[in-house]
C-alpha positions in Angstrom: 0.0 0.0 0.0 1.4 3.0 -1.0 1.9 5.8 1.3 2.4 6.5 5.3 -0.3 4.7 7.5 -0.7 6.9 10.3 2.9 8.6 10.6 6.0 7.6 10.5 8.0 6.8 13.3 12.2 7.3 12.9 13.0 4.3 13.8 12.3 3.0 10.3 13.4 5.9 8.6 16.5 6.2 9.9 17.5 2.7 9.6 17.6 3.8 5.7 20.5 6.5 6.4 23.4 5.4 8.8 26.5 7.2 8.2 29.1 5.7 6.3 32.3 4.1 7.8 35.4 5.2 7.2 37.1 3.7 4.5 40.5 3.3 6.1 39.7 1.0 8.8 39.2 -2.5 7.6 39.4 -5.5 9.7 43.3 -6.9 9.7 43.7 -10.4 8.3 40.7 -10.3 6.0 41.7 -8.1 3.3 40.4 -4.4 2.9 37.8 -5.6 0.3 36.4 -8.4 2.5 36.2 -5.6 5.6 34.8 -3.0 3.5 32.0 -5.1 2.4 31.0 -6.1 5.9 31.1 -2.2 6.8 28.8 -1.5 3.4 26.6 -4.5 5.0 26.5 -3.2 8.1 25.0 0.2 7.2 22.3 -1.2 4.6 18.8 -0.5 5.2 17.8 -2.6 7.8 14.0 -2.7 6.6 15.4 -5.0 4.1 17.7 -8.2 4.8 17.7 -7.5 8.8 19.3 -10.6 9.4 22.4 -9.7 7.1 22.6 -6.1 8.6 22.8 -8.0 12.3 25.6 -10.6 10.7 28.0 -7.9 9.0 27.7 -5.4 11.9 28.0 -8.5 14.9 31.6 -9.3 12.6 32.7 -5.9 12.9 31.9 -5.3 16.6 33.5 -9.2 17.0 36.4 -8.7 15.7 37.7 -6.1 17.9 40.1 -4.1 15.7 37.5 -1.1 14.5 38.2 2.6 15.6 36.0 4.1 18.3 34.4 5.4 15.3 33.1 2.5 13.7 32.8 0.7 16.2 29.5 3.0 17.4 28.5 3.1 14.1 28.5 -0.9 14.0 26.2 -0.6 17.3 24.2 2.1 15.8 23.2 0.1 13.1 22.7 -3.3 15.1 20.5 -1.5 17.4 18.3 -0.4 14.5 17.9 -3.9 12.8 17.2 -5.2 16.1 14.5 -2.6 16.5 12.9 -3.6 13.3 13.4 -6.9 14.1 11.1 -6.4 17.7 13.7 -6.8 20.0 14.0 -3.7 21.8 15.7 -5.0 24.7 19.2 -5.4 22.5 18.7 -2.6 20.7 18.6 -0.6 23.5 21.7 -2.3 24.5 23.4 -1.8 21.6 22.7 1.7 21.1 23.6 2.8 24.4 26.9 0.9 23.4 26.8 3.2 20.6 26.3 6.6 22.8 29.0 5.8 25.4 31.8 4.9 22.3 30.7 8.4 20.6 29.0 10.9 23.2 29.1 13.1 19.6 26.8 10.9 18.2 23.4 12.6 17.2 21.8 9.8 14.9 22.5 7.0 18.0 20.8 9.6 20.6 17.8 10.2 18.2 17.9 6.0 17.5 18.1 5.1 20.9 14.9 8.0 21.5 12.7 5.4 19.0 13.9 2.5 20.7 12.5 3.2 24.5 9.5 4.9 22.1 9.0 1.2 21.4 8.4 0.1 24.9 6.6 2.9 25.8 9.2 4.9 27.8 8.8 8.3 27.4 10.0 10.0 29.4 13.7 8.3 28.5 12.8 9.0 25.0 12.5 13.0 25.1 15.6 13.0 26.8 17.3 11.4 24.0 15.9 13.3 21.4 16.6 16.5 23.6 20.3 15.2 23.8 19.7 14.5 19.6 18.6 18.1 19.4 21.7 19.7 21.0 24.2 17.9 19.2 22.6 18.2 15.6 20.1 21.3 15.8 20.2 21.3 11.9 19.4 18.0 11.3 15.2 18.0 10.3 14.5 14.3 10.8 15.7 14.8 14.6 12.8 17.5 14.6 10.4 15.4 12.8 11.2 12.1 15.1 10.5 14.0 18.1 7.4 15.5 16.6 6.3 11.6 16.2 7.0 10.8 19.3 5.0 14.1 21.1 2.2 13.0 18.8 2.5 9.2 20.2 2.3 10.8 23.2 -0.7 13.2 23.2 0.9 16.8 23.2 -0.6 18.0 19.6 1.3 21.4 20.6 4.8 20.2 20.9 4.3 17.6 18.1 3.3 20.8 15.5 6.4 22.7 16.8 9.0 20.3 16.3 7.2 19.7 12.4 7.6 23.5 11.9 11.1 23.1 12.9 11.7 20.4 10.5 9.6 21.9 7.5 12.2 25.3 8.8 15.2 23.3 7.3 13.7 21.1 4.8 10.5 22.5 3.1 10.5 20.3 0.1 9.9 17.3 2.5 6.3 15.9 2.2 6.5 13.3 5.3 6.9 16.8 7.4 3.7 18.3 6.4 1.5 15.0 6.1 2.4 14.6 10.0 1.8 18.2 10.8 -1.5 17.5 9.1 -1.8 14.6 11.3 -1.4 17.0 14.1 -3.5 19.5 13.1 -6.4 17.2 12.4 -5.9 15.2 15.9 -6.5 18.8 17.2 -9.6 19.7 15.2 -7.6 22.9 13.3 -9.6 21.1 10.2 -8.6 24.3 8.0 -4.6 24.4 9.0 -4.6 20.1 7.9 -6.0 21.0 4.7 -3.8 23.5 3.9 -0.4 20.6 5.1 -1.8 17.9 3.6 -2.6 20.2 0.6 1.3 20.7 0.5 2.3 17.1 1.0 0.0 16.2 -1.5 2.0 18.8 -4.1 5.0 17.4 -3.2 4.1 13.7 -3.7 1.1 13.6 -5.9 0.6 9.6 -4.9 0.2 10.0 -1.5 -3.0 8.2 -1.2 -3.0 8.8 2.9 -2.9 12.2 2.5 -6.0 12.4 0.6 -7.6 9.7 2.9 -6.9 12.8 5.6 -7.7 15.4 3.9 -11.0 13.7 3.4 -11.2 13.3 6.7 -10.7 17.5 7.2 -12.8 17.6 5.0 -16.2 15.7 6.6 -15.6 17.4 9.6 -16.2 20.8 8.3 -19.0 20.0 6.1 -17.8 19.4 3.1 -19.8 16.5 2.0 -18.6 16.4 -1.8 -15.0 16.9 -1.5 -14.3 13.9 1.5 -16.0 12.1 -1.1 -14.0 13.2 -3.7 -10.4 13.0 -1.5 -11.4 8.8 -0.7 -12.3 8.5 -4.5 -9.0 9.5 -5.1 -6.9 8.0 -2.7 -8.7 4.7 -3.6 -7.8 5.5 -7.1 -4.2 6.1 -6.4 -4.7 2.9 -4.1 -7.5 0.3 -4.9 -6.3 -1.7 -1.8 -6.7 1.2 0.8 -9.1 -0.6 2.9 -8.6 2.7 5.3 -10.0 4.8 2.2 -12.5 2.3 1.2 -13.9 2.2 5.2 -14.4 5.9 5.4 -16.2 6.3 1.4 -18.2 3.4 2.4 -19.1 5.5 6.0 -19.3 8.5 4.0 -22.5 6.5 1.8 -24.0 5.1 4.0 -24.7 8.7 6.2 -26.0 9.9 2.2 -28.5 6.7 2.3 -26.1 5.0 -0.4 -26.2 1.9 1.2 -25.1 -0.5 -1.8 -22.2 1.3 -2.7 -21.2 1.6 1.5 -21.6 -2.3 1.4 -19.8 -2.7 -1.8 -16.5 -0.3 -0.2 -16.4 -2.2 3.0 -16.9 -5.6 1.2 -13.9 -4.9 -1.2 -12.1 -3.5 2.2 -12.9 -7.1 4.2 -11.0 -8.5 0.9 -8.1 -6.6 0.9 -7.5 -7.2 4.4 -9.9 -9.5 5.8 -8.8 -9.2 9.9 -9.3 -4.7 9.3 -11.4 -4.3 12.7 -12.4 -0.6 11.5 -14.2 -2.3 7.7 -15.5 -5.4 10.0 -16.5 -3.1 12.6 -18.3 -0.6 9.7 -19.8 -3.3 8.2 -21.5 -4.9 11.0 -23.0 -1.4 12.1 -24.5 -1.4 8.7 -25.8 -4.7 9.3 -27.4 -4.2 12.9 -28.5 -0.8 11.1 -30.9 -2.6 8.1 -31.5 -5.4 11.1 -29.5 -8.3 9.2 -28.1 -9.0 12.7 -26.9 -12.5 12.6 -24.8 -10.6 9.7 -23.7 -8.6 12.3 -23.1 -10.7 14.7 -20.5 -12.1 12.8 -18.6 -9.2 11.8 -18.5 -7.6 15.1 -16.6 -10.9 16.7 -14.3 -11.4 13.9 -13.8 -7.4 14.4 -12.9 -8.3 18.0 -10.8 -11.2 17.0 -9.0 -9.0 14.7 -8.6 -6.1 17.6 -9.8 -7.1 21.4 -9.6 -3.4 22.1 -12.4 -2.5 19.7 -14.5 -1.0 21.8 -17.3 -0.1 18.8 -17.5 -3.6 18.4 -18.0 -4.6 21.7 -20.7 -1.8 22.5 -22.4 -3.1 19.3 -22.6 -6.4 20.1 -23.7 -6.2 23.8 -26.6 -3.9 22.4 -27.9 -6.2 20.4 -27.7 -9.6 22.7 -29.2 -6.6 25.0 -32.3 -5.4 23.1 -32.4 -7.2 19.7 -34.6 -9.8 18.7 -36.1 -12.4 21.4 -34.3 -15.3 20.2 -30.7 -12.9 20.1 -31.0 -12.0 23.6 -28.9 -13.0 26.1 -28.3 -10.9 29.0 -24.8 -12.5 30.4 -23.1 -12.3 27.0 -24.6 -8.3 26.6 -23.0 -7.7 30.2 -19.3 -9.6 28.9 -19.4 -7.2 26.2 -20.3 -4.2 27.7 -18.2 -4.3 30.8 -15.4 -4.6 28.0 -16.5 -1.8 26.3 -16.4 0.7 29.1 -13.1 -0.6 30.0 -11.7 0.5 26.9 -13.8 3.8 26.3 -16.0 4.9 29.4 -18.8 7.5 28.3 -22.4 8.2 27.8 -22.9 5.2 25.5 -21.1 2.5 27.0 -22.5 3.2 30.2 -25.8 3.4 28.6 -25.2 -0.1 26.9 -24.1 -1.7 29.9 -26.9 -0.2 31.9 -29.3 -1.9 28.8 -27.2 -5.6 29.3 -27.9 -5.4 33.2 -31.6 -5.1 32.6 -31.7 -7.7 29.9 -29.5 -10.0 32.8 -31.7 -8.8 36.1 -29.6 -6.8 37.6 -31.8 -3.8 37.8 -30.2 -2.1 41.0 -27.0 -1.4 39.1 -28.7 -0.8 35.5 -30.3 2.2 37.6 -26.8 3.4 39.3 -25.3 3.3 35.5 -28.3 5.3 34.1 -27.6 8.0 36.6 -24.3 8.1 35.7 -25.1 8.6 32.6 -27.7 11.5 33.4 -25.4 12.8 35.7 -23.0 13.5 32.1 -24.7 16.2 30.5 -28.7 16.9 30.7 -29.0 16.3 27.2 -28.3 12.7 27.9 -31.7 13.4 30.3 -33.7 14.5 27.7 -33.2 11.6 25.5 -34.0 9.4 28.1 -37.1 11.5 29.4 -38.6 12.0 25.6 -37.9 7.7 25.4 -40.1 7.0 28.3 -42.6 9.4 27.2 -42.8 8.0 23.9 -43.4 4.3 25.9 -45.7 5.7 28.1 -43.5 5.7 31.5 -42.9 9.7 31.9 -45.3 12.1 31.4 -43.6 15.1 32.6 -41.5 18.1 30.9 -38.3 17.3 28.6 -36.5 19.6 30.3 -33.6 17.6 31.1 -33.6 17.8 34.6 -33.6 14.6 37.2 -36.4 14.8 39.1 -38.7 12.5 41.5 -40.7 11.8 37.9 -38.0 11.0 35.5 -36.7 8.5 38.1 -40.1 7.2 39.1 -40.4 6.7 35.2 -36.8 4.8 34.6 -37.5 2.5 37.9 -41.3 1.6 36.3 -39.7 1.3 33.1 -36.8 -1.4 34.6 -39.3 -3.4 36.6 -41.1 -4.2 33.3 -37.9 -5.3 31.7 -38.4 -2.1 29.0 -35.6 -0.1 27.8 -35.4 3.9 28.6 -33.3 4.4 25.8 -35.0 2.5 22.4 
């Protein structure tokens, strides 16, 4: 697939641009051409042949007769193909090797920043980069690494600075504004993405991702016709963007389209048939148009595919809630939405699992989640409160306000085993 999923991270990039050692230190009693080709081994991409970037740089650091130079160089470059090879526990080791043979070393700092990135230490990874930062303040990628990592993170400020700072010394670079765009997006600045992924777009006209995003911008602010026009032509650049295919099939289905939704997340399924986000969109399209055995089936294989998929958990304990007699089935509803709220707590998990509890008996805690859920935001109240009117449990104002009535209401409404929220 062509193109940056989500953003880049520099531990892959910079696996594609270790220095180069220094031609006049070849291994004694192998020849200079023999050395020199370990050395050239040694610093190839390590996204490629990992396992013959770990064999050339483990002879050079084996052999013992490399210059302090090369020798951090050889770590440097072991402790990236390690990375990409998932074992971050030696490449941390070998690129604090690398740091403490050359404490000029501004690439192993930055390096050694993505490694505890990959195991979730933070806090050791700014340092790095900061360290990165002071030893090479010219060097963009440094910038744009760190900006990855402060959008891993969560600080959408600090990730957009450190892009400036790396668009400041390399403009031309489209990976710098696609993540910017990322940034501003995350942030809601809908107009500022546009205008980034506007400019990566320029700069690398087959950067499908980019229109995928701008898409994305796009739907938030409105602009119905061209989100559907960016998908089109990111699915155009890409026919396998499942990502791109999700979000056009989404984008149909809110404009009633609903065979060409079914026909993007169908071809999405194909392309990658474990994508929670398409298996997740398709089964809401399913329990949507009632075909919920059809859903059923998506959301658990969504699940399957990611157990954190919260959507799809939510989904399926609504309907073994409050679909269909035969689909009921209050213990499964509660498994699903007690996993839910565990992965995203709010309004509608909490509204779900209150649903489940009343579907399994447990009416006492159904009511304590339902006031939680009131006690959110009084719109949630009026929805409830014009519900129970509609089923003939509340008679009083929508006026979103918890009173003796509205509780009266949901309590009536529990002990008949009916719904407040339909």
């Amino acid at each position: 697939m062509k193109g940056w999923l989500k953003h880049l991270t520099m531990a892959a990039i910079m696996m594609g641009a270790h220095p180069t050692f220094a031609q006049d230190n070849a291994g004694q009693g192998a020849g200079p051409d023999a050395a020199q080709e370990m050395m050239s081994a040694c610093g190839a991409d390590a996204r490629g042949d990992v396992q013959s970037v770990l064999n050339a740089c483990t002879w050079i650091i084996d052999r013992g007769d490399a210059s302090a130079t090369d020798l951090a160089r050889a770590h440097n470059n072991r402790g990236n193909a390690y990375l990409a090879n998932g074992r971050a526990d030696r490449a941390l080791a070998d690129l604090g090797r690398a740091v403490e043979l050359d404490p000029e070393f501004a690439l192993a700092f930055n390096n050694r920043a993505n490694a505890y990135l990959s195991v979730g230490r933070f806090e050791e990874a700014f340092a790095y980069f900061e360290e990165a930062v002071r030893l090479n303040p010219f060097d963009p990628n440094t910038y744009f690494s760190r900006g990855n990592a402060y959008l891993d993170y969560g600080d959408l400020e600090a990730a957009r600075n450190n892009f400036d700072g790396a668009i400041r010394l390399d403009a031309e670079n489209p990976r710098y504004h696609y993540n910017r765009g990322l940034a501003n997006l995350y942030d809601a600045a809908y107009e500022d993405a546009i205008d980034d992924f506007n400019r990566t777009i320029e700069l690398d006209p087959e950067q499908g991702f980019a229109y995928t995003n701008r898409g994305n911008a796009n739907l938030s602010l409105d602009r119905i016709d061209a989100a559907l026009e960016d998908y089109s032509m990111a699915i155009e650049i890409d026919s396998g963007d499942a990502y791109a295919l999700t979000n056009r099939g989404n984008l149909y289905r809110t404009l009633g389209r609903e065979e060409d939704a079914m026909a993007d997340y169908n071809m999405a399924v194909r392309v990658d048939p474990m994508f929670a986000y398409a298996l997740s969109s398709r089964g809401e399209a399913h329990r949507a148009a009632e075909r919920y055995v059809d859903a059923i089936a998506d959301f658990r294989v969504a699940i399957r595919a990611n157990p954190a998929d919260a959507f799809a958990h939510n989904a399926l304990a609504w309907i073994f809630a409050t679909g269909p007699g035969g689909l009921r089935d209050g213990d499964r509803a509660v498994e699903h939405a007690r996993q839910a709220v565990a992965i995203a707590p709010g309004a509608d998990t909490l509204d779900t699992l209150a649903a489940a509890l009343v579907e399994a008996g447990e009416l006492e805690e159904a009511m304590d989640h339902y006031r939680a859920v009131m006690d959110q935001d009084e719109a949630n109240v009026r929805l409830y409160q014009k519900s129970l009117k509609e089923q003939g449990y509340y008679s009083g104002a929508v006026d979103g306000i918890v009173g003796r009535g509205t509780i009266r209401a949901f309590e009536a409404c529990i002990a008949a085993g009916c719904q407040p929220m339909r």
